[in-house]
N, CA, C and O atoms as a Tripos MOL2 file, in Angstrom:
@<TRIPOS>MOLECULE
protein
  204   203    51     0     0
PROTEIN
NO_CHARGES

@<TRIPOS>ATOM
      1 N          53.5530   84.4270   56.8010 N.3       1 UNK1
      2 CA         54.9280   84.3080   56.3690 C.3       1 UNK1
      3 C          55.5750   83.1340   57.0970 C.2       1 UNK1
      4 O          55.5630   83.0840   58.3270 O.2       1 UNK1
      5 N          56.2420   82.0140   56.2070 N.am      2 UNK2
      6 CA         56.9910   81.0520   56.9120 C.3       2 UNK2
      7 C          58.4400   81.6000   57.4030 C.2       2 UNK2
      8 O          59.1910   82.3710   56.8050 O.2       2 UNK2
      9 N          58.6340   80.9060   58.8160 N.am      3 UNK3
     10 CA         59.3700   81.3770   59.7640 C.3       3 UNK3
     11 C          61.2390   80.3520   59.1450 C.2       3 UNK3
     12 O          61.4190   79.2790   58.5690 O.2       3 UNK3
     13 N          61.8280   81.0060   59.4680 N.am      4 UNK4
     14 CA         63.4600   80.5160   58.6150 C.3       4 UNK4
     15 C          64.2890   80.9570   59.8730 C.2       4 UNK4
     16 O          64.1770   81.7470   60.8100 O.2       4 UNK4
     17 N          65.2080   79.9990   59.3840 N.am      5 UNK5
     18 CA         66.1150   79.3190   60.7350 C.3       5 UNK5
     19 C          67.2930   80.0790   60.1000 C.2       5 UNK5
     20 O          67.7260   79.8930   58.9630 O.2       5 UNK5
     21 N          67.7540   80.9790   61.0210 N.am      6 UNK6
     22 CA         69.0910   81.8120   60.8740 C.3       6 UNK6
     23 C          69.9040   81.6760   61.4950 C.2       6 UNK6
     24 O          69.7660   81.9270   62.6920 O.2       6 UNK6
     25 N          71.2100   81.1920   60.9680 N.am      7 UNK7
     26 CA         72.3840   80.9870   61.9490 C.3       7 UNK7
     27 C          72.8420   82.3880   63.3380 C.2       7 UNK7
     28 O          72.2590   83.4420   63.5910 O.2       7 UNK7
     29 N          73.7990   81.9140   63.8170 N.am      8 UNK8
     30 CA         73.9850   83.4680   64.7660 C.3       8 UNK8
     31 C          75.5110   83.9950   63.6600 C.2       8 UNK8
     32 O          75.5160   85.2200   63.5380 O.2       8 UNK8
     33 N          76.1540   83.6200   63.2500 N.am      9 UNK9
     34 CA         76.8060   84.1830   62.1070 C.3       9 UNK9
     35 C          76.1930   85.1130   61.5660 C.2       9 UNK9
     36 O          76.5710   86.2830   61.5280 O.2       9 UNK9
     37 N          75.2080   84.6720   61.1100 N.am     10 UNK10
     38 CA         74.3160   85.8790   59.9130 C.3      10 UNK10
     39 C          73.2290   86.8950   61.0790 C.2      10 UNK10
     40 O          72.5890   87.9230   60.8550 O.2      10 UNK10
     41 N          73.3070   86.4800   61.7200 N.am     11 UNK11
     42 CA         72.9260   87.5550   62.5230 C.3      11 UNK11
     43 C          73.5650   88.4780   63.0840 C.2      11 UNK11
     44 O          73.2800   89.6670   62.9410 O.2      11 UNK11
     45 N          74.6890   87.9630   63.9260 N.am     12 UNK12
     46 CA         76.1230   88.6240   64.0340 C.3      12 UNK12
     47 C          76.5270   89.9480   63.2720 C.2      12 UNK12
     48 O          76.7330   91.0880   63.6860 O.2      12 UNK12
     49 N          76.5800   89.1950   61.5710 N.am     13 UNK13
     50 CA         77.0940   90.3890   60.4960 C.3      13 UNK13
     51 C          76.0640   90.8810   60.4210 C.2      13 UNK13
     52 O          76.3460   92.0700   60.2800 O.2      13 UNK13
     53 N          74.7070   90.7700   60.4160 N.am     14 UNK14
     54 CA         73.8290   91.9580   59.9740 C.3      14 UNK14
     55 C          73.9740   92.5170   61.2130 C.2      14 UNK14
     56 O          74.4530   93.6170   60.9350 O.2      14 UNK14
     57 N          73.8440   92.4540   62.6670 N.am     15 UNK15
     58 CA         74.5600   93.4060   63.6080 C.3      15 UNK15
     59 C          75.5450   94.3870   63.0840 C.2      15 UNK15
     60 O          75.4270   95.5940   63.2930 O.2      15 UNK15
     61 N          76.5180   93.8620   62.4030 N.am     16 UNK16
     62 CA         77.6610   94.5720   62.6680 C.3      16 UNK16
     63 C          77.3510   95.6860   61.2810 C.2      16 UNK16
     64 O          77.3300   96.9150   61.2150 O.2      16 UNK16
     65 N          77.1980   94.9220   60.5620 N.am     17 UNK17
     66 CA         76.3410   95.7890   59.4390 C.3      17 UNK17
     67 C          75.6580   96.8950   59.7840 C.2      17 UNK17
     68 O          76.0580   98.0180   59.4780 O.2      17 UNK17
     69 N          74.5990   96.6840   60.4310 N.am     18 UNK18
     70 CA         73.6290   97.4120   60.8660 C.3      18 UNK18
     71 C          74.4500   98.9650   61.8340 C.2      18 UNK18
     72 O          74.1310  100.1490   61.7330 O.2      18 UNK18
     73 N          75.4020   98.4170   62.5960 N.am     19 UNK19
     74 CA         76.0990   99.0560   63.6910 C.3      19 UNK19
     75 C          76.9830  100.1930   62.4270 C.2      19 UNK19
     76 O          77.1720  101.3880   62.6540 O.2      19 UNK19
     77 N          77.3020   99.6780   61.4850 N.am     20 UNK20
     78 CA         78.1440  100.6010   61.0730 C.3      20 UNK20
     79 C          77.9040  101.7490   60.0790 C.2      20 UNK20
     80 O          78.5210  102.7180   59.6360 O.2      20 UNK20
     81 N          76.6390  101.1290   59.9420 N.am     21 UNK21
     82 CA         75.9390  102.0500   59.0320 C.3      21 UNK21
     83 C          74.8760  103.1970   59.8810 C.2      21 UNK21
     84 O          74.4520  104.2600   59.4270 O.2      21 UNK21
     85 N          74.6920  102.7780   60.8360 N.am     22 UNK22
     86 CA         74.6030  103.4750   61.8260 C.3      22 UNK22
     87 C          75.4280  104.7310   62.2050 C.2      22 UNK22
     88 O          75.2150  105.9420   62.2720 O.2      22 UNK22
     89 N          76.2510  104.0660   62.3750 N.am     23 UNK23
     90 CA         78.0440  105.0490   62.9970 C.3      23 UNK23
     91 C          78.0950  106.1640   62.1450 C.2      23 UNK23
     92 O          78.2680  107.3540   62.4070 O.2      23 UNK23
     93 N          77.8790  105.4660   60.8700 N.am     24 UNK24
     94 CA         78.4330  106.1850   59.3890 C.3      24 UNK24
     95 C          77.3450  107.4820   58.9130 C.2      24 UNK24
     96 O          77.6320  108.4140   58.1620 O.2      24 UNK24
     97 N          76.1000  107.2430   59.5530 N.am     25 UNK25
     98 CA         75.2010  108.4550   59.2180 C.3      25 UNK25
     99 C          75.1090  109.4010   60.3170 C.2      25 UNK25
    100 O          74.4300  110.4220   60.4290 O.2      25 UNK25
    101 N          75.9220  108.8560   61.0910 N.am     26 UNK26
    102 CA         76.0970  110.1960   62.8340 C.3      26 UNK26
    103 C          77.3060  110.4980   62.4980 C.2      26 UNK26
    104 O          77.6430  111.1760   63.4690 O.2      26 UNK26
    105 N          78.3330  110.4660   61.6950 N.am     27 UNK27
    106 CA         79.4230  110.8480   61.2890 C.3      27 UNK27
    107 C          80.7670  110.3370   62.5070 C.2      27 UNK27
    108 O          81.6660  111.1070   62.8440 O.2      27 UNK27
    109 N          80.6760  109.4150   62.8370 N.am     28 UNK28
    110 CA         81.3270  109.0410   63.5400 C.3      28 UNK28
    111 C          81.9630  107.5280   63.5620 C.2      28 UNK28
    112 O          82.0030  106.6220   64.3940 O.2      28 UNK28
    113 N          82.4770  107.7310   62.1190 N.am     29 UNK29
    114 CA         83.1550  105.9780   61.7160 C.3      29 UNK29
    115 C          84.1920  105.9710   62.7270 C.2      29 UNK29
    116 O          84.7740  106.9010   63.2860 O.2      29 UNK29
    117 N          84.2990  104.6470   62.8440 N.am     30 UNK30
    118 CA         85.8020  103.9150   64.1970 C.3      30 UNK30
    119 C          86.4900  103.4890   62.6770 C.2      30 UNK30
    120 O          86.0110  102.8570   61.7360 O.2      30 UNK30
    121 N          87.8890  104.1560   62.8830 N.am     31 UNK31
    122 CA         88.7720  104.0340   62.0570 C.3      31 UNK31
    123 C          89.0900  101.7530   62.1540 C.2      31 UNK31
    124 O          89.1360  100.8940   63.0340 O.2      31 UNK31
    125 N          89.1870  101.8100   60.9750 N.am     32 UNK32
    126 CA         89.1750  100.5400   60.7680 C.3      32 UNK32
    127 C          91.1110   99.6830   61.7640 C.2      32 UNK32
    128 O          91.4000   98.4870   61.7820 O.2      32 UNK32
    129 N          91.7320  100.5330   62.2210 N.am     33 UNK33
    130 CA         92.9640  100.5380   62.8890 C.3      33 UNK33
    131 C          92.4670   99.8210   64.2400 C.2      33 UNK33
    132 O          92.9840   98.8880   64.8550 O.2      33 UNK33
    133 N          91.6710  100.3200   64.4220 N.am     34 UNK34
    134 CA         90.9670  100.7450   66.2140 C.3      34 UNK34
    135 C          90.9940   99.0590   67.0600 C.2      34 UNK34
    136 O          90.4230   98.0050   66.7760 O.2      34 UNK34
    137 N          91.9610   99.4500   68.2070 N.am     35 UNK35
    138 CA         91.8680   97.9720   68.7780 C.3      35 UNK35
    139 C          91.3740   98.1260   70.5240 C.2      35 UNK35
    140 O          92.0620   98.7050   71.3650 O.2      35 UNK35
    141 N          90.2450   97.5670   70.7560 N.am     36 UNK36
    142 CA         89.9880   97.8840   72.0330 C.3      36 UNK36
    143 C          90.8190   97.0320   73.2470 C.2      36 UNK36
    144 O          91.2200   95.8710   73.1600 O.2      36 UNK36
    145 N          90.9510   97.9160   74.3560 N.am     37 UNK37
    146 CA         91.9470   97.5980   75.3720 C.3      37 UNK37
    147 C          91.3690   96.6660   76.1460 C.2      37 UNK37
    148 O          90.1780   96.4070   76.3140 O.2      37 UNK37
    149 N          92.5810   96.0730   76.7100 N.am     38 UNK38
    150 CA         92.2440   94.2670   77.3690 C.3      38 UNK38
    151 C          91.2960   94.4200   78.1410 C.2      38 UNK38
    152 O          90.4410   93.5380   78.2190 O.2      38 UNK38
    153 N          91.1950   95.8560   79.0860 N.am     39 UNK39
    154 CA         90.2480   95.8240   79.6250 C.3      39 UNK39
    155 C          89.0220   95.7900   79.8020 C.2      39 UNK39
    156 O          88.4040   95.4410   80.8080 O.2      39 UNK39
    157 N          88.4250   96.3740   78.2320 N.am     40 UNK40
    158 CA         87.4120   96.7490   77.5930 C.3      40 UNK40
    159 C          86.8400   95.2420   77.6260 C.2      40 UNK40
    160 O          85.7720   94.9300   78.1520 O.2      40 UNK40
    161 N          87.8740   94.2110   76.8690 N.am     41 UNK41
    162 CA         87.2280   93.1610   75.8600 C.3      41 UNK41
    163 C          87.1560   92.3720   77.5030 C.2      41 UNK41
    164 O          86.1640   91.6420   77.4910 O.2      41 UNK41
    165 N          87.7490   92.3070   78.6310 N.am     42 UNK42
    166 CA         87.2550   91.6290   79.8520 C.3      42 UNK42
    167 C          86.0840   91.8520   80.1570 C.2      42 UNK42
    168 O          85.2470   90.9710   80.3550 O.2      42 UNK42
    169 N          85.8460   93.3240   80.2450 N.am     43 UNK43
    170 CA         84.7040   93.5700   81.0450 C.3      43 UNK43
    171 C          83.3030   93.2660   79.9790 C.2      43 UNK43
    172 O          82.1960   93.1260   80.5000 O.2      43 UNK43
    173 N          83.4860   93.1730   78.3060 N.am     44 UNK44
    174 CA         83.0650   92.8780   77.1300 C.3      44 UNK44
    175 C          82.5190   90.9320   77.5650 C.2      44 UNK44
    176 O          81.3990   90.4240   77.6290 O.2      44 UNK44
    177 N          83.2490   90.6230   77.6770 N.am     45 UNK45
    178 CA         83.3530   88.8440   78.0810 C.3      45 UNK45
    179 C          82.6500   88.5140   79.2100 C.2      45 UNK45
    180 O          82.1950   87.3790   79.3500 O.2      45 UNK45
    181 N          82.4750   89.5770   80.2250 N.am     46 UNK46
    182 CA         82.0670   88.6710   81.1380 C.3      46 UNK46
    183 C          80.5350   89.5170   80.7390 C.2      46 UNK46
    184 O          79.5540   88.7770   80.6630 O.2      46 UNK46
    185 N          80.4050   90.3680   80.5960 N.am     47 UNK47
    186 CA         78.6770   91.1260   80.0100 C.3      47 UNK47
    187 C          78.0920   89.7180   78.9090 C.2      47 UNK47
    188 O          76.9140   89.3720   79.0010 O.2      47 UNK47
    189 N          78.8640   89.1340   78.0950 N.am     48 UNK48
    190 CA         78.3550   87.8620   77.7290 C.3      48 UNK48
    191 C          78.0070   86.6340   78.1810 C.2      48 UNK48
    192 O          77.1050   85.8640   77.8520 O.2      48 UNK48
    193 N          79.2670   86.5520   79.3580 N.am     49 UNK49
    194 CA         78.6040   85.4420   80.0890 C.3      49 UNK49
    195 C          77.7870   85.5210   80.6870 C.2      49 UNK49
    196 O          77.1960   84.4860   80.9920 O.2      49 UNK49
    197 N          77.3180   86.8120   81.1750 N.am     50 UNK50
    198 CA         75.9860   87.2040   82.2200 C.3      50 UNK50
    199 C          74.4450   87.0070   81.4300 C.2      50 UNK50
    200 O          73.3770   86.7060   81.9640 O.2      50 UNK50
    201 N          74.6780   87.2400   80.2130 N.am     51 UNK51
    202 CA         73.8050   87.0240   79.3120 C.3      51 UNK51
    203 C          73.5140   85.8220   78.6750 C.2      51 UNK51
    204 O          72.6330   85.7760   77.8160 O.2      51 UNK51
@<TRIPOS>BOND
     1     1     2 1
     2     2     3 1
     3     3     4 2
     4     3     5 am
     5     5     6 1
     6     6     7 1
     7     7     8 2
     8     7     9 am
     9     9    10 1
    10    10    11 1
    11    11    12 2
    12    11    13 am
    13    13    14 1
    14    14    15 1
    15    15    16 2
    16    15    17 am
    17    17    18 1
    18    18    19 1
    19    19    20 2
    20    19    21 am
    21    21    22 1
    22    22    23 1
    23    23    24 2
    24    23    25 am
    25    25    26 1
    26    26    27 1
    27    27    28 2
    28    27    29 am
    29    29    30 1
    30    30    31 1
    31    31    32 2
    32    31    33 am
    33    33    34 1
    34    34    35 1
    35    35    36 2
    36    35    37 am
    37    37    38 1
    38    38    39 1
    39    39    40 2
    40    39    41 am
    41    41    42 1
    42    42    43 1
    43    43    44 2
    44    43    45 am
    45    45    46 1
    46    46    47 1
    47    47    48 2
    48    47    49 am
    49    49    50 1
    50    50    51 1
    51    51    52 2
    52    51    53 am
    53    53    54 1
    54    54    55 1
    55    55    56 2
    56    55    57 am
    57    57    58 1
    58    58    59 1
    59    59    60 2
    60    59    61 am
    61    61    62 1
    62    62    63 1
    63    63    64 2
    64    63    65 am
    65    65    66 1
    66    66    67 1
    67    67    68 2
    68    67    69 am
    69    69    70 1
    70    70    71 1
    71    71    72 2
    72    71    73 am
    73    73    74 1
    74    74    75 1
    75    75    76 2
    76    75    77 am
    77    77    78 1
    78    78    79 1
    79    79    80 2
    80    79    81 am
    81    81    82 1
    82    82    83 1
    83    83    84 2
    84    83    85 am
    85    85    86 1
    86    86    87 1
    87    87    88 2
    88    87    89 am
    89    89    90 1
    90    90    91 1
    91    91    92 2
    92    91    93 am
    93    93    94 1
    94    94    95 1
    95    95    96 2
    96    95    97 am
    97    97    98 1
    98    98    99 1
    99    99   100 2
   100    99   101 am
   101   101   102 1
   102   102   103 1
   103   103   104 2
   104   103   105 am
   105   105   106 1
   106   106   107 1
   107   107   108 2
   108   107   109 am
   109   109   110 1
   110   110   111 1
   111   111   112 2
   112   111   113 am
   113   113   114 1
   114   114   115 1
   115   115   116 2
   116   115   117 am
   117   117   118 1
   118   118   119 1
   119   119   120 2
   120   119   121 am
   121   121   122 1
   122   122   123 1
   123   123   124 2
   124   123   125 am
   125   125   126 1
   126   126   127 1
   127   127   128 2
   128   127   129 am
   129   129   130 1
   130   130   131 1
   131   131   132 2
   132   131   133 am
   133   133   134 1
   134   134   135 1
   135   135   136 2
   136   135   137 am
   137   137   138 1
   138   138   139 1
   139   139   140 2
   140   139   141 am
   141   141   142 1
   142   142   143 1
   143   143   144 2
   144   143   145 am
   145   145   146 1
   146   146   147 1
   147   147   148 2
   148   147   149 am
   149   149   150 1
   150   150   151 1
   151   151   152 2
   152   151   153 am
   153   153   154 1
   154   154   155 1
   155   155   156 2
   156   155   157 am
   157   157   158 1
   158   158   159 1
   159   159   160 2
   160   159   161 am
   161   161   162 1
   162   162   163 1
   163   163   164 2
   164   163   165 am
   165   165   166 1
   166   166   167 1
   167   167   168 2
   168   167   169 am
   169   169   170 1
   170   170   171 1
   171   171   172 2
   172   171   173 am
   173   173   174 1
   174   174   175 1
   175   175   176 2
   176   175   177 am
   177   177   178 1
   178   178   179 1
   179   179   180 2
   180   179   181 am
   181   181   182 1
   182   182   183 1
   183   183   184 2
   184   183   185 am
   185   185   186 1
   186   186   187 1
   187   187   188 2
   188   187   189 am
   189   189   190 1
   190   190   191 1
   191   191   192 2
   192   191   193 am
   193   193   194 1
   194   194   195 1
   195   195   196 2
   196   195   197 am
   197   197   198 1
   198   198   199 1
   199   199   200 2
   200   199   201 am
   201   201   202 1
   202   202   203 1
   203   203   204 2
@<TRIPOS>SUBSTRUCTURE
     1 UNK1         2 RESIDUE 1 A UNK
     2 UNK2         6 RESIDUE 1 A UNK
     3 UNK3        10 RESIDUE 1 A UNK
     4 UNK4        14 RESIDUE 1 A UNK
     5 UNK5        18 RESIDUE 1 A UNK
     6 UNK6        22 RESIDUE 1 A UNK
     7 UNK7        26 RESIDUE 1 A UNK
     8 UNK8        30 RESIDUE 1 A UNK
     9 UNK9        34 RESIDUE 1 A UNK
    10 UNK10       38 RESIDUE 1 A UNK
    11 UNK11       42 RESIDUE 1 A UNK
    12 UNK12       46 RESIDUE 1 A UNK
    13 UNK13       50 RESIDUE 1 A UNK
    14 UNK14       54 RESIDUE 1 A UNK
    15 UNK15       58 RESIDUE 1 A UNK
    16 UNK16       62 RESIDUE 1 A UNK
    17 UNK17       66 RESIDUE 1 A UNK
    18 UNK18       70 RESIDUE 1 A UNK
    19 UNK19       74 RESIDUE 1 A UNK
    20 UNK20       78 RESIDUE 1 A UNK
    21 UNK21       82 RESIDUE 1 A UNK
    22 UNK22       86 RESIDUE 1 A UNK
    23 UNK23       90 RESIDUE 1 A UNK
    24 UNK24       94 RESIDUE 1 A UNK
    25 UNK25       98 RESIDUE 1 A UNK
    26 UNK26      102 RESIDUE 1 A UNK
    27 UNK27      106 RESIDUE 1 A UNK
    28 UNK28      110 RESIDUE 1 A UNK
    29 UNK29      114 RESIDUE 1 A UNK
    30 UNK30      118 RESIDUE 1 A UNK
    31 UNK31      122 RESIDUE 1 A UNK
    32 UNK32      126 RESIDUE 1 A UNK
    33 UNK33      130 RESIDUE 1 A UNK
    34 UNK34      134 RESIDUE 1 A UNK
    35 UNK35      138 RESIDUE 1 A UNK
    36 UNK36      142 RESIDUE 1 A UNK
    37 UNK37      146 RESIDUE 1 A UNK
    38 UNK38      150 RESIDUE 1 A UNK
    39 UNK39      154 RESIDUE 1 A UNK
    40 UNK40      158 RESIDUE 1 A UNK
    41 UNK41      162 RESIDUE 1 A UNK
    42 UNK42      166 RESIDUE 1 A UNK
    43 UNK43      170 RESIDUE 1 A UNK
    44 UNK44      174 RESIDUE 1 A UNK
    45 UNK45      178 RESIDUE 1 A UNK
    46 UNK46      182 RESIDUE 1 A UNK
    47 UNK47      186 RESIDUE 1 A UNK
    48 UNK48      190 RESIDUE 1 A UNK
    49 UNK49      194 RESIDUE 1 A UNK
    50 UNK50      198 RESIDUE 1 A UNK
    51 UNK51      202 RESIDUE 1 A UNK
């Protein structure tokens, strides 16, 4: 099989894809409202930069 060059966009959404369909068969959808706290998305930011 030839190997294909995938942006991180499209990888990204099939993540998120993947994540929610996930969620959705454990019965536990995150209401589409849902905003995570500053603190969350800090400690979220720097787990990326470590990576």
């Amino acid at each position: 099989m030839k190997r294909r060059v995938v942006s991180k966009a499209a990888v990204k959404q099939a993540a998120v894809r993947s994540t929610k369909a996930s969620a959705k068969l454990e019965r536990r959808v995150v209401p589409a409202t849902f905003v995570r706290e500053p603190r969350v998305e800090r400690f979220l930011a720097e787990r990326r930069q470590r990576d």
